[in-house]
C-alpha positions as CSV (number, residue, x, y, z in Angstrom):
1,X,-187.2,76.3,-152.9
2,X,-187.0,80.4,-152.1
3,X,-184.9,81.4,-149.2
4,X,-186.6,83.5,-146.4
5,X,-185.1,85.5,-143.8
6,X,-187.0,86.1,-140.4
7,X,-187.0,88.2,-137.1
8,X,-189.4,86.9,-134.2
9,X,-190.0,87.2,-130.8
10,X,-189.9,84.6,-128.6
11,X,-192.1,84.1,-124.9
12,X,-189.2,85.5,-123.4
13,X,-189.1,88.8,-125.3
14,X,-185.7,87.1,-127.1
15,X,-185.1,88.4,-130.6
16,X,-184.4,86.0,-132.6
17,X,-183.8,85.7,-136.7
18,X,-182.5,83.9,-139.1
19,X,-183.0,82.3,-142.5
20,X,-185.6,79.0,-143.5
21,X,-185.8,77.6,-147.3
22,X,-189.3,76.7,-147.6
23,X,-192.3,77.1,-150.3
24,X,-193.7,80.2,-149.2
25,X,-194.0,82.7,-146.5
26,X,-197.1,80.6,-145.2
27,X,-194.9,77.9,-144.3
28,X,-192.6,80.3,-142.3
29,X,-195.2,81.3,-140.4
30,X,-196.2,77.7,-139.4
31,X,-192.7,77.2,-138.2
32,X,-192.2,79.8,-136.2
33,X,-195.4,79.3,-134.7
34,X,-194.4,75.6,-134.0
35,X,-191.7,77.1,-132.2
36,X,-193.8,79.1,-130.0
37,X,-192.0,82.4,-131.8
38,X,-194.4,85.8,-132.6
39,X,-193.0,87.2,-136.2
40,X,-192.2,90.6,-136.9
41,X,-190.3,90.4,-140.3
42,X,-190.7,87.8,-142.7
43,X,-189.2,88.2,-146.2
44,X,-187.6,86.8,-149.2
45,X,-183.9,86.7,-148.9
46,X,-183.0,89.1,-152.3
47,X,-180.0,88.1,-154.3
48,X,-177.7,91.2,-155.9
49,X,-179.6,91.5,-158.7
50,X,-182.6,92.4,-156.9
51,X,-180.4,95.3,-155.2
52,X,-179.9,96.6,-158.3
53,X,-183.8,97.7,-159.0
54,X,-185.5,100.2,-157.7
55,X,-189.0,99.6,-157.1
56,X,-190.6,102.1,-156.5
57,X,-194.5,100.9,-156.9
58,X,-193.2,98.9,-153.5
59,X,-192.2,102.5,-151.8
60,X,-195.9,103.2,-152.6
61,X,-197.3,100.4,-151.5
62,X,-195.9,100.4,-148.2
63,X,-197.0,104.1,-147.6
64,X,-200.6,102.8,-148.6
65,X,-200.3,99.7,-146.6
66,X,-199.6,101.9,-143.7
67,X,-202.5,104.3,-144.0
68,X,-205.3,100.9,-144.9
69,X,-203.5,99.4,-141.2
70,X,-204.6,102.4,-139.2
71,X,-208.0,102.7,-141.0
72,X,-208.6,99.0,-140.4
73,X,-207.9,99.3,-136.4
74,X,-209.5,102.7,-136.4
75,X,-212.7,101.3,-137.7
76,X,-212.5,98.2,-135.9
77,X,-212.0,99.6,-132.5
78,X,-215.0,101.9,-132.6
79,X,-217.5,99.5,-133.7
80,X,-215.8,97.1,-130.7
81,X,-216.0,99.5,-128.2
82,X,-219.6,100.1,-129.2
83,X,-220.3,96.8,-127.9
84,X,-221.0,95.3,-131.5
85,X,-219.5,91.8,-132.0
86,X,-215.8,90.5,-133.2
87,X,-217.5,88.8,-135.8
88,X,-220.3,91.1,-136.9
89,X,-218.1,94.4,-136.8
90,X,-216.2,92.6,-139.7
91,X,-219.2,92.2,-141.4
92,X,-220.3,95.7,-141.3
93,X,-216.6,97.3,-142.3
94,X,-216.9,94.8,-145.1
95,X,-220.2,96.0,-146.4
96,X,-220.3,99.3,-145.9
97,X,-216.1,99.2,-147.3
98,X,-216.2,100.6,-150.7
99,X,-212.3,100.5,-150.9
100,X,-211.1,97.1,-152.6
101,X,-207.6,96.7,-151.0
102,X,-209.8,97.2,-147.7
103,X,-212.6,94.8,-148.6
104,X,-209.2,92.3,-149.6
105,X,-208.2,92.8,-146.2
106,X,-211.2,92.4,-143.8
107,X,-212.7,89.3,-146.4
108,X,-210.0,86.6,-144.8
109,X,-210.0,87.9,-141.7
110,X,-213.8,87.5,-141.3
111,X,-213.4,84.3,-142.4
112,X,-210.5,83.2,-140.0
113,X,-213.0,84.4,-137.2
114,X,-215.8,82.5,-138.4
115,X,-213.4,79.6,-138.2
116,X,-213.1,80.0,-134.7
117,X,-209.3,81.0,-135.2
118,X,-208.0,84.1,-132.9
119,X,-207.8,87.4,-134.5
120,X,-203.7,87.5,-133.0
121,X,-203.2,84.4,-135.6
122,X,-205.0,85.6,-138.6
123,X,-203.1,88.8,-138.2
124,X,-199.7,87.2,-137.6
125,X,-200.3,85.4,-141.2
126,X,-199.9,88.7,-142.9
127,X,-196.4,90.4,-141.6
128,X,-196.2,92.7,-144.3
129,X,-199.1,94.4,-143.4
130,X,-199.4,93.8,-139.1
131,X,-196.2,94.2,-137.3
132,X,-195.1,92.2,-134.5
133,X,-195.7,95.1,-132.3
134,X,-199.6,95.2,-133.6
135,X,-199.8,91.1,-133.0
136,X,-198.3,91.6,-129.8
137,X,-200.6,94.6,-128.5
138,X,-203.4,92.1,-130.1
139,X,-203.0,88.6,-128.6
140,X,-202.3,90.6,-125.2
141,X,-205.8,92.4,-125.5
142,X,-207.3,88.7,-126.0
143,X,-205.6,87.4,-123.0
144,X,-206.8,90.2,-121.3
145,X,-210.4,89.7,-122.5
146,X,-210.7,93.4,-123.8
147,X,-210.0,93.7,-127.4
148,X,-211.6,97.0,-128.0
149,X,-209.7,98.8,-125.4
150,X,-206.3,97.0,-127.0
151,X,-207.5,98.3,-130.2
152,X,-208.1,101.7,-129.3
153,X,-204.1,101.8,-128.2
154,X,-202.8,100.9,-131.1
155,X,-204.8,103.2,-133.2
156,X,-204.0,105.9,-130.9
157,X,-200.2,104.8,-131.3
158,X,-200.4,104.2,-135.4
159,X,-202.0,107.6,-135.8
160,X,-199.5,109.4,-133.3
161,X,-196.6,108.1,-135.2
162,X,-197.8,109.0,-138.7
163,X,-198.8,112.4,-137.4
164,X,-195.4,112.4,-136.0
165,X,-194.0,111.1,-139.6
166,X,-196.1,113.2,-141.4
167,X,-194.8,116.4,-139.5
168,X,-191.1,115.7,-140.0
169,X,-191.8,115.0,-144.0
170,X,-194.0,118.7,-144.2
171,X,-191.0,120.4,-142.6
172,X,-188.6,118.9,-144.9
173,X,-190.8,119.8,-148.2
174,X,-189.7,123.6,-148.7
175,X,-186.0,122.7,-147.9
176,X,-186.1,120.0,-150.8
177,X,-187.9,121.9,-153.4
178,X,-185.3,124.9,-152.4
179,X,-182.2,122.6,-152.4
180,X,-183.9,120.7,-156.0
181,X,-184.9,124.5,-157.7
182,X,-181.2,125.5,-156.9
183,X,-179.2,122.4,-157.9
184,X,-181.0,122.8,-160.9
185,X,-180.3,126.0,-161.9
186,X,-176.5,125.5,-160.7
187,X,-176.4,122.6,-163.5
188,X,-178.4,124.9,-166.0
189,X,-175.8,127.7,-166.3
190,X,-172.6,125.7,-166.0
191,X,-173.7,123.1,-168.3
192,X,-175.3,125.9,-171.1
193,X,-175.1,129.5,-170.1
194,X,-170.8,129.2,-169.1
195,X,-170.1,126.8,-172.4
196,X,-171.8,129.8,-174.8
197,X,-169.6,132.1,-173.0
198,X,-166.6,129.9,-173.5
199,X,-166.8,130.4,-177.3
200,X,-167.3,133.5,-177.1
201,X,-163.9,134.0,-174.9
202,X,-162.5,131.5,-177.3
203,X,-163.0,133.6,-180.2
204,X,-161.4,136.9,-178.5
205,X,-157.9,134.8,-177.6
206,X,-157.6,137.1,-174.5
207,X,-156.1,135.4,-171.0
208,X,-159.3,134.9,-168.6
209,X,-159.2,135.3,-164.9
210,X,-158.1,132.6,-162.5
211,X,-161.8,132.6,-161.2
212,X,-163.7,132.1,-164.7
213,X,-160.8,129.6,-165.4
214,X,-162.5,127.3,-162.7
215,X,-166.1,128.3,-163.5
216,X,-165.3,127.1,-167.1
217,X,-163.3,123.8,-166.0
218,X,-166.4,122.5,-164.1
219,X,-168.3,123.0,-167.0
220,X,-166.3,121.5,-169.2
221,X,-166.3,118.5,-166.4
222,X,-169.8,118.5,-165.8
223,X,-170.8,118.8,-169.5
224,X,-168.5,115.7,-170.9
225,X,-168.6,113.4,-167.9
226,X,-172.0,114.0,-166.2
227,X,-172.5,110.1,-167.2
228,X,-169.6,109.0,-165.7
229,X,-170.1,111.5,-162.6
230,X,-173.2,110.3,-161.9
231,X,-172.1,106.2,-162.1
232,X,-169.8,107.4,-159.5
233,X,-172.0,109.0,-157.1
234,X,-174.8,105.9,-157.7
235,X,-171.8,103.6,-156.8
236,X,-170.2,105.3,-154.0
237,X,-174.5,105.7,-152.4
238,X,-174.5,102.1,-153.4
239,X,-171.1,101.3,-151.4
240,X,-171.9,103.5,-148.5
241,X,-175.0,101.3,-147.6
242,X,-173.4,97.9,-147.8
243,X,-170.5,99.7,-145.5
244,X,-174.0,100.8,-143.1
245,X,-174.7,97.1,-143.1
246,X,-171.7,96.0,-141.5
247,X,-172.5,96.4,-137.5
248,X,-169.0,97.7,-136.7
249,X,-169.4,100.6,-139.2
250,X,-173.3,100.8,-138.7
251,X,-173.0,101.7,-134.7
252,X,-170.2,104.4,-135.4
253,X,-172.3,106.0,-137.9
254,X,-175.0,106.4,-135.6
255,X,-172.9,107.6,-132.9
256,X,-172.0,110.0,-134.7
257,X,-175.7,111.1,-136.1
258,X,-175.9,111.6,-132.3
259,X,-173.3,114.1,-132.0
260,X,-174.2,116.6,-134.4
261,X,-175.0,119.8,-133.9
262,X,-178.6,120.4,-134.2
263,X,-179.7,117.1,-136.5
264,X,-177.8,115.2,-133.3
265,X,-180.7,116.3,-131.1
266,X,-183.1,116.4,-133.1
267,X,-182.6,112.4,-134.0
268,X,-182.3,111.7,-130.8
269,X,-186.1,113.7,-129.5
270,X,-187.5,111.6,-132.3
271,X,-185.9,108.5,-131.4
272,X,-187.4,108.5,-127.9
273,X,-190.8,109.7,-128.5
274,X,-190.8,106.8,-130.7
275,X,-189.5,104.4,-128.2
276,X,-191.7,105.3,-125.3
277,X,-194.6,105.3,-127.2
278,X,-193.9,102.0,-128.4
279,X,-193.5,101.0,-124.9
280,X,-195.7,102.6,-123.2
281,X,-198.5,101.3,-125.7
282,X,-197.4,97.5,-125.4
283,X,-197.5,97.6,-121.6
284,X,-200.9,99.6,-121.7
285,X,-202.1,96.8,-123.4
286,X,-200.5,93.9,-121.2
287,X,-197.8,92.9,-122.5
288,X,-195.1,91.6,-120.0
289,X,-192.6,94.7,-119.9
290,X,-189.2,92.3,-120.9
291,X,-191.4,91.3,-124.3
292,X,-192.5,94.7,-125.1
293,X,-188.5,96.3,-124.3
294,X,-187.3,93.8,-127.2
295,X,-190.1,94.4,-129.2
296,X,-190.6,98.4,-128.7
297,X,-186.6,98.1,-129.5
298,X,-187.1,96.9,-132.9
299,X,-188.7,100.5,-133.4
300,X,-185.5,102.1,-133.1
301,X,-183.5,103.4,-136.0
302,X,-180.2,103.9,-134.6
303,X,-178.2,101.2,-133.7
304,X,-176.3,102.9,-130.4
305,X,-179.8,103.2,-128.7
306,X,-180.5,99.4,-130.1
307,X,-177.6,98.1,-128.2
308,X,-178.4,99.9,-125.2
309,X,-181.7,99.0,-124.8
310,X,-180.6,95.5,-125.2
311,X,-178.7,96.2,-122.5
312,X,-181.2,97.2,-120.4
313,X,-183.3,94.1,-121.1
314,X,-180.5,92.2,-119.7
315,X,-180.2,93.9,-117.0
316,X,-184.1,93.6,-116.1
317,X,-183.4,89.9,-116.5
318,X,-181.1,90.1,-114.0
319,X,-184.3,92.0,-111.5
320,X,-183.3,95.3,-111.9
321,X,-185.1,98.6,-112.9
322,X,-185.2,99.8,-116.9
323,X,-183.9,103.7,-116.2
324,X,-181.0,103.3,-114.3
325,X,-178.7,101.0,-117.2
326,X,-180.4,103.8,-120.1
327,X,-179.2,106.5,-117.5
328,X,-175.8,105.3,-117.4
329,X,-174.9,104.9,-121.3
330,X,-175.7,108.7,-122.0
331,X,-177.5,108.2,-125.1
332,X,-181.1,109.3,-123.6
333,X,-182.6,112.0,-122.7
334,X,-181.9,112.7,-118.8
335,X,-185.3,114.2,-118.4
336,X,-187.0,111.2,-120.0
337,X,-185.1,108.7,-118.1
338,X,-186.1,110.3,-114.4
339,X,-189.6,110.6,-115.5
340,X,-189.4,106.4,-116.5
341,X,-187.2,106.4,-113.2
342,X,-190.6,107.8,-111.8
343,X,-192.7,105.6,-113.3
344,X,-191.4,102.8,-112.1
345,X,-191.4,103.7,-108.6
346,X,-194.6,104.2,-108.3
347,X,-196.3,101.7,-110.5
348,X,-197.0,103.5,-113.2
349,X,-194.3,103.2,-115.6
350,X,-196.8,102.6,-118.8
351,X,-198.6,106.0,-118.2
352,X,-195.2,108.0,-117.7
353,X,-193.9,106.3,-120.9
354,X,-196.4,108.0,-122.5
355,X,-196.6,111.0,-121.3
356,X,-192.7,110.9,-122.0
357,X,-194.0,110.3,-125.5
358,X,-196.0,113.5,-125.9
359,X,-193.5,115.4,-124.0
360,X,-190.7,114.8,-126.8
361,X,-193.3,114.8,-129.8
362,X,-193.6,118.6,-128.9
363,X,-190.2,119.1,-128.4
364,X,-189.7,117.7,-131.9
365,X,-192.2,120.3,-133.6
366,X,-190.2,122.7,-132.0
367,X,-186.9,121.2,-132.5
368,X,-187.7,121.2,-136.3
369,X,-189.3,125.2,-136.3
370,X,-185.6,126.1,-135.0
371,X,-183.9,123.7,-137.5
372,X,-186.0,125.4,-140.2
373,X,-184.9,129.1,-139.0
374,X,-181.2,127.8,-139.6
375,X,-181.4,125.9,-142.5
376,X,-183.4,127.9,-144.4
377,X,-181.3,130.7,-144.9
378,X,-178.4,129.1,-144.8
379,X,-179.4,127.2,-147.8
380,X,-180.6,130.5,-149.5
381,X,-176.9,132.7,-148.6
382,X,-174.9,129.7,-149.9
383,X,-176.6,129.3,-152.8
384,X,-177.8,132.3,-154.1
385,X,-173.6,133.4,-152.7
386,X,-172.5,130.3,-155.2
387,X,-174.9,131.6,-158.2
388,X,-173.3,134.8,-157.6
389,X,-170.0,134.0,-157.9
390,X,-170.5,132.1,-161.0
391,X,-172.3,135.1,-162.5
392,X,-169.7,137.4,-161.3
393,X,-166.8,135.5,-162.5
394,X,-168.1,135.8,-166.5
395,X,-169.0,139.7,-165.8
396,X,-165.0,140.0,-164.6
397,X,-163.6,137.9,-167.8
398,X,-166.0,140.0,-170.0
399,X,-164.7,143.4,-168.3
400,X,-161.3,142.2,-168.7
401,X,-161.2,141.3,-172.1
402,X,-163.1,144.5,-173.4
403,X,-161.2,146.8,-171.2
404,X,-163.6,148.2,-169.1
405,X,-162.0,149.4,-166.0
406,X,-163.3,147.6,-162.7
């Protein structure tokens, strides 16, 4: 039988994972539901060879998964709130749906609530699709008796993060296309302008400049081991990431993505607009705040502000406030920090979590337009100053050889 590897949530707000060798993902589910655990990863535990393959229909999917999820809840919420029926909002989406993947979607789940079965469990039976955060922010909107309003939430929060997402992939567009347009013409003239020049210097039996010397070597380099050069940069990415897996190795990286000049901050804004979001929507919606810390922690990235959320949880445990332990590691924001401090005091944390939110996702847009002032011409001096050089070194060996005084 397959091997799958889990993360779920216990009552508690516990994280816990680990690995079941069962039939399918259907029978994970049923476990971990017999052991009173909410999933939020299930998946097949891949073997080496699987590492090896890059599928990228699955990078696609996902991205289209993502956008048929917010759709879903978008819809779903607004016929709810418009006092139309669990059962006969589905029906409508399903008509009037003249997407298939959607119509794929909303057909079980109809039929799960026709069954009498919660809308939390039929969810939870599809974790590729709904998070644990979503099940969460769902079965505490049943328990609160106000589905719609839990629904509203979440598609506020899906579409805020993709706007979010979507903003940091648009400013990173022109920088790519830049970086790819120039890489390419770098690999163009060293690897068929220089070597036509090379025969051409070849032929004349003159001594070449120290500086065209190089330009030529690279050449030579790039031209009759580009295979080899390029097995060596796909292994050393390849070995780089198993070295990221290692939790040691992992948590200094990210320290250190924290301490860079500009990126440092930057990653760090974007790191807690995403946490307090996540936070500040799972308590909006009633979820006890020591379940929604471990679960709005699984939205972190970096592994630093992981760890020290988790240590935050244990100190809540322990009856004390959420700011004071995030205060003390250093790794936060000061300014979000007092405004949770705030929140807490005076009852309100889940509003001042997300207004914390909005705060930083503006500070990100403008975190990004003054990353873009810097990189951006940085990229095009130390290119267009690399092109140059190249250029200028064959001008000097051509001058030389012909005797054209400099």
């Amino acid at each position: 039988m397959p091997l799958f590897h889990y993360r779920a949530v216990s009552d508690n707000g516990e994280v816990q994972q680990g690995q079941l060798e069962v039939a399918d993902e259907q029978a994970v589910l049923e476990q971990l539901h017999t052991r009173g655990l909410i999933p939020i990863e299930i998946g097949p535990q891949r073997g080496w060879q699987a590492w090896l393959q890059l599928d990228l229909s699955s990078l696609l999917g996902a991205s289209r998964s993502k956008k048929l999820v917010i759709l879903f809840t978008q819809h779903l919420a607004s016929l709810l709130q418009s006092g139309v029926p669990l059962d006969r909002s589905l029906e409508i989406m399903l008509r009037v749906s003249v997407d298939a993947p959607m119509q794929q979607l909303i057909s079980p789940i109809q039929e799960g609530v026709r069954r009498g079965v919660s809308l939390s469990r039929i969810l939870s039976e599809r974790p590729e699709l709904f998070s644990g955060f979503y099940i969460s922010m769902v079965q505490a909107s049943e328990v609160a008796g106000d589905l719609a309003e839990g629904l509203n939430n979440l598609a506020y929060y899906l579409e805020r993060s993709k706007s979010l997402r979507d903003r940091l992939v648009s400013a990173l567009i022109y920088p790519v296309i830049l970086l790819g347009v120039s890489v390419t013409s770098l690999l163009v003239i060293l690897t068929y302008v220089i070597p036509q020049f090379r025969q051409l210097f070849d032929d004349m039996g003159a001594a070449l400049p120290l500086s065209t010397q190089i330009v030529i070597s690279v050449a030579e380099v790039l031209r009759g081991s580009a295979v080899w050069l390029l097995l060596l940069v796909l292994a050393a990415v390849w070995g780089w990431r198993q070295l990221l897996k290692q939790p040691g190795y992992r948590l200094q990286w990210d320290r250190l993505m924290l301490r860079l000049p500009l990126f440092g901050s930057l990653r760090q804004r974007i790191e807690t607009a995403r946490f307090a979001r996540s936070l500040g929507t799972l308590l909006t919606g009633g979820v006890a705040l020591l379940q929604a810390l471990n679960i709005a922690r699984q939205t972190l990235s970096n592994q630093l502000l992981v760890e020290q959320v988790g240590i935050a949880a244990e100190s809540l445990k322990q009856g004390r406030q959420l700011a004071a332990p995030l205060l003390a590691s250093g790794v936060f924001p000061v300014l979000a920090l007092q405004m949770i401090q705030v929140g807490e005091e005076t009852g309100r944390l889940d509003e001042m979590l997300l207004k914390v939110a909005d705060t930083y996702d503006r500070e990100v847009e403008v975190a990004i337009q003054r990353l873009l002032a810097v990189l951006e011409p940085m990229l095009i001096v130390g290119l267009g100053v690399l092109i140059a050089g190249i250029i200028l070194s064959v001008l000097v060996a051509i001058m030389s050889i012909t005797e054209i005084p400099i």
